[in-house]
C-alpha positions as CSV (number, residue, x, y, z in Angstrom):
1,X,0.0,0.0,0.0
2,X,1.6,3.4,-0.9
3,X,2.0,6.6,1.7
4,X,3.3,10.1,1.7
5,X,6.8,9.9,2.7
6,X,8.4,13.2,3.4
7,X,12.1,13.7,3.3
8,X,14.6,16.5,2.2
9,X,16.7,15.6,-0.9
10,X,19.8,17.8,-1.5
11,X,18.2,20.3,0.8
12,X,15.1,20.4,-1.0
13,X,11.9,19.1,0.6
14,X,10.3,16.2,-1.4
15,X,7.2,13.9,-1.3
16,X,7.4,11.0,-2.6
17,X,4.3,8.5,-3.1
18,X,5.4,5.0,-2.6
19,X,5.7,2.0,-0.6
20,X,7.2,2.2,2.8
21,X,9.2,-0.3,2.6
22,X,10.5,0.5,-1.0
23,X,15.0,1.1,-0.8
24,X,15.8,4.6,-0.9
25,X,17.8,4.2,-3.6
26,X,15.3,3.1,-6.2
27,X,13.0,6.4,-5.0
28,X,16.3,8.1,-5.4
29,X,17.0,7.0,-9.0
30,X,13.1,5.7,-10.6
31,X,11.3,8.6,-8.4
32,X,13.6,11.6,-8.2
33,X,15.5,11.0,-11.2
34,X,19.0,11.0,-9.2
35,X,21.1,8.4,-10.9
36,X,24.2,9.6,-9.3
37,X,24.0,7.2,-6.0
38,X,24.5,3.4,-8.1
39,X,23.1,0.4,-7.8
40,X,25.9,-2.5,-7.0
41,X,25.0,-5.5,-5.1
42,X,21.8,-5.1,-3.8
43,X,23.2,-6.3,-0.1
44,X,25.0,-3.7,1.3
45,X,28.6,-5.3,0.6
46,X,30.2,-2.7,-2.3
47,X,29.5,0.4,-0.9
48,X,28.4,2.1,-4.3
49,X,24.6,3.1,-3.1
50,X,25.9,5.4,-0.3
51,X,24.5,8.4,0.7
52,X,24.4,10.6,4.0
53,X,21.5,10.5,6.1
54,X,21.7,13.0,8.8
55,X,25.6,13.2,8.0
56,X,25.9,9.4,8.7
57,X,26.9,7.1,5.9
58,X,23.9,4.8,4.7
59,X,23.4,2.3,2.1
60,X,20.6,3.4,0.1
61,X,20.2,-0.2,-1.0
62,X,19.2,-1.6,2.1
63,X,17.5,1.2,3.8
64,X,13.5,1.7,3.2
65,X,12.5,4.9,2.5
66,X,10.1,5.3,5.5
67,X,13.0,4.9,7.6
68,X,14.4,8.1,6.7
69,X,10.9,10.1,6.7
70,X,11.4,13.6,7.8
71,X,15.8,13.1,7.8
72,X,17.7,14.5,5.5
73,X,19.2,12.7,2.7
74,X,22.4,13.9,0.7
75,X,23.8,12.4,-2.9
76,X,26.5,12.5,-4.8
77,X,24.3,15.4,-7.0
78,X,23.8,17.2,-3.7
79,X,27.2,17.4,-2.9
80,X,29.0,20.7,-4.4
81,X,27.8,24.2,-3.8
82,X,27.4,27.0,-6.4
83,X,28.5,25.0,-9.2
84,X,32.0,23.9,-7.8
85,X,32.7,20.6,-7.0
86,X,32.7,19.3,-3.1
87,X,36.8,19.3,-2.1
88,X,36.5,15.0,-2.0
89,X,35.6,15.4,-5.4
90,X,38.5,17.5,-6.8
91,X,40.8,15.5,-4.8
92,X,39.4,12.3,-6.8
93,X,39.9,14.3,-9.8
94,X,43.5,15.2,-8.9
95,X,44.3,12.2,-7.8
96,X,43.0,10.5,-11.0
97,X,40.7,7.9,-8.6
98,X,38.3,7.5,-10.7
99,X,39.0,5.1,-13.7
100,X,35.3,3.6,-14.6
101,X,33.6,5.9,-11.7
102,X,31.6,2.9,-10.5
103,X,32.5,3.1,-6.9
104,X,33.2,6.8,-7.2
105,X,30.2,8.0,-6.1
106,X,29.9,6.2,-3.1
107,X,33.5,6.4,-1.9
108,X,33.3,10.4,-2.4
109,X,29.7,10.2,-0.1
110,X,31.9,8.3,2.7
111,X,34.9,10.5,3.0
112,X,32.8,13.7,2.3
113,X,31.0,12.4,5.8
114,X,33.8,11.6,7.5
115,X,34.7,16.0,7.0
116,X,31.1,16.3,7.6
117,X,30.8,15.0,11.0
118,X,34.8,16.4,12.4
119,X,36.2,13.1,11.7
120,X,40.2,13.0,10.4
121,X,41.2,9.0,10.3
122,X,44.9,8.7,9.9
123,X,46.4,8.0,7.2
124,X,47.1,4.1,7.8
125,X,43.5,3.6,9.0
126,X,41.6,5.2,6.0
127,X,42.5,1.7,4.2
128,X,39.8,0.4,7.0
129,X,37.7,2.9,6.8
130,X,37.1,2.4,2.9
131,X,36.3,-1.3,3.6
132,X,33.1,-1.3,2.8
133,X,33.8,-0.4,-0.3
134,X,34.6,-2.5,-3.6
135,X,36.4,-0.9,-6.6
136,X,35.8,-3.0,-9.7
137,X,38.9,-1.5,-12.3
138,X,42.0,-1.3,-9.9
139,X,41.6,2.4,-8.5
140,X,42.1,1.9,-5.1
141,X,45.3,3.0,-4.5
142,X,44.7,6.6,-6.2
143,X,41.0,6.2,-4.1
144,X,43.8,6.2,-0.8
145,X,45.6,9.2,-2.5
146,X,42.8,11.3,-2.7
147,X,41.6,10.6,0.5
148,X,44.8,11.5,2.2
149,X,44.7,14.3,0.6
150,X,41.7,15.8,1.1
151,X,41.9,15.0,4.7
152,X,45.1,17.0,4.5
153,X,44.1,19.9,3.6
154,X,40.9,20.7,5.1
155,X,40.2,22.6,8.2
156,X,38.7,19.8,11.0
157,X,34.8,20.7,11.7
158,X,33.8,20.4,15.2
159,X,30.4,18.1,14.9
């Protein structure tokens, strides 16, 4: 049976009509046309369907849409400001870390919340940190670079 389910998208309030139990990420894509956040594995286990809910990693995959009724959702589309790129994605783009851009998106949404919520791992445990997260051509270890980087140079955000 479908329901109202309100949420804020990219800072924009939204309504979707749908199932409450439907994954976020096909309202994402089918309902609200944002194709950024990808589909992967369907389980959770590559990482590519992350988004930020309330600043905290999520796999939009797994998580129904009801559950995040009334939070506030980020994508990869909601990322930059004013028509510049978020400072995780130039570092990808520096860092050439992003070969066939499957994983991309979802690796960008998880270090971009790490700077959202204050949090700086060290350089040996972003390896750990990226875990859940498969690349599929090879590009991890310019994925590392640009996450060292990034974390580098950006000023640490009290949460």
């Amino acid at each position: 049976m479908k329901t109202s389910v309100r949420l804020v998208v990219n800072g924009r309030q939204v309504t979707v009509e749908t199932e409450p139990d439907r994954p976020l990420l096909e309202v994402l894509r089918e309902d609200l046309g944002l194709t950024g956040t990808k589909y992967g594995c369907g389980e959770g286990s590559c990482g590519a369907c992350t988004v930020l809910v309330d600043d905290r990693s999520t796999h939009a995959c797994l998580t129904p849409v009801a559950d995040v009724a009334g939070k506030s959702v980020l994508t990869i589309e909601g990322l930059g400001a004013d028509g510049r790129l978020h400072p995780v994605q130039e570092a990808f783009l520096a860092a050439r870390a992003h070969q066939c851009g499957y994983c991309t998106p979802g690796m960008i949404m998880e270090i971009a919340g790490w700077l959202r919520r204050g949090e700086r791992p060290r350089p040996e445990e972003i390896p750990a940190r990226l875990e859940g997260h498969l690349c599929r051509c090879g590009s991890h270890y310019r994925i590392l670079e640009a996450a060292r980087r990034v974390l580098a140079s950006q000023p640490v955000r009290q949460p």
